[in-house]
C-alpha positions in Angstrom: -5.2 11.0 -2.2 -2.7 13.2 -3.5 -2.1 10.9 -6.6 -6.3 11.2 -7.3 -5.9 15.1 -7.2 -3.1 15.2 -9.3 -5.3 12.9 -11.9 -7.9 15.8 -11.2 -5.6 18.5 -12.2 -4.7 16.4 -15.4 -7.9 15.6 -15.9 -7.8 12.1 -15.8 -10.9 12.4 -13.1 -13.8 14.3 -13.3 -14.7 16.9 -10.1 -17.7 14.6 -9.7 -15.5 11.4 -9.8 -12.9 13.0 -7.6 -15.2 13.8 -5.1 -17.0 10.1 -4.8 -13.3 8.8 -4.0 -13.7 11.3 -1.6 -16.1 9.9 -0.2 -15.5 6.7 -0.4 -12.3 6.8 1.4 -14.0 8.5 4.6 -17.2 5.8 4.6 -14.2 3.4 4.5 -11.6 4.6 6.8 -12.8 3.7 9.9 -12.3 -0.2 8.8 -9.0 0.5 8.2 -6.2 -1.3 9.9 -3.5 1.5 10.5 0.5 0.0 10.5 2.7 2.5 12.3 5.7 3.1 10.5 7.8 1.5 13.6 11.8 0.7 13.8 10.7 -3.4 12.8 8.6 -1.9 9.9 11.6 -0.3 8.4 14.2 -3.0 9.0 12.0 -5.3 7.8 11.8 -2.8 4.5 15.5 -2.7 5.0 15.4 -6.6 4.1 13.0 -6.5 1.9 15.4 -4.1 -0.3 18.0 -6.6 -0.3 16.2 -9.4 -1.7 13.8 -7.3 -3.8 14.7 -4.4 -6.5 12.1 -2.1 -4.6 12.2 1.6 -3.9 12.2 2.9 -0.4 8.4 3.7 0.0 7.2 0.7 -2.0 9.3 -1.4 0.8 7.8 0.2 3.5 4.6 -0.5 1.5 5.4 -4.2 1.7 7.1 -4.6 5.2 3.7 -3.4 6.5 1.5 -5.9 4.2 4.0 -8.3 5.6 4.0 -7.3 9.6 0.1 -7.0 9.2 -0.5 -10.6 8.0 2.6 -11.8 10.2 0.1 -9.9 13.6 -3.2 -11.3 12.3 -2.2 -14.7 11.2 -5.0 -13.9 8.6 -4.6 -13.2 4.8 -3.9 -10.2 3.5 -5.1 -8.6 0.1 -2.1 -6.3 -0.9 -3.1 -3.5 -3.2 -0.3 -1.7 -5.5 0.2 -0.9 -9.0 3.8 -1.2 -9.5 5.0 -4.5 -11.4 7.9 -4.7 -9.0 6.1 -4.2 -5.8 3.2 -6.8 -7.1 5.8 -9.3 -7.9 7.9 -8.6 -4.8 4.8 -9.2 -2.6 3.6 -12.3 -4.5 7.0 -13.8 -3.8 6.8 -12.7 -0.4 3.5 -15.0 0.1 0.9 -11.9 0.2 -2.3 -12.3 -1.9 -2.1 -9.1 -4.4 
């Protein structure tokens, strides 16, 4: 949320926008499927790093897309708007 109220400030967003996002997010969160940033979470980031040219927190991002669709043995839809993360987690076999 804090990147949606720094796109308020620069008004990339309306009020009115900012606040449906708002919104949104709270109608939604309780569907949510939280992943604990846990010792396997960050090794598994730590791996991720040497194969992929990922920042820290975009590694985390995908060890947790990863350990999430490793629990569920479901598919996962992995959101992210950084080329490098998308093209890290489509190697890595997640749906983005």
């Amino acid at each position: 949320m804090l990147k949606n109220k720094r796109k308020l400030r620069e008004g990339d967003l309306t009020e009115g926008e900012y606040r449906q996002i708002l919104e949104d997010l709270e109608q939604d969160w309780e569907r949510y499927f939280i992943v604990e940033v846990s010792g396997r979470v960050t090794r598994i980031g730590g791996e991720l790093v040497e194969r992929h040219p990922l920042r820290g927190f975009d590694a985390i991002h995908l060890a947790s897309g990863i350990l999430l669709k490793n629990r569920t043995e479901e598919e996962v839809l992995f959101a992210c708007f950084d080329e490098r993360l998308r093209e890290a987690a489509q190697s890595e076999t997640l749906r983005v």
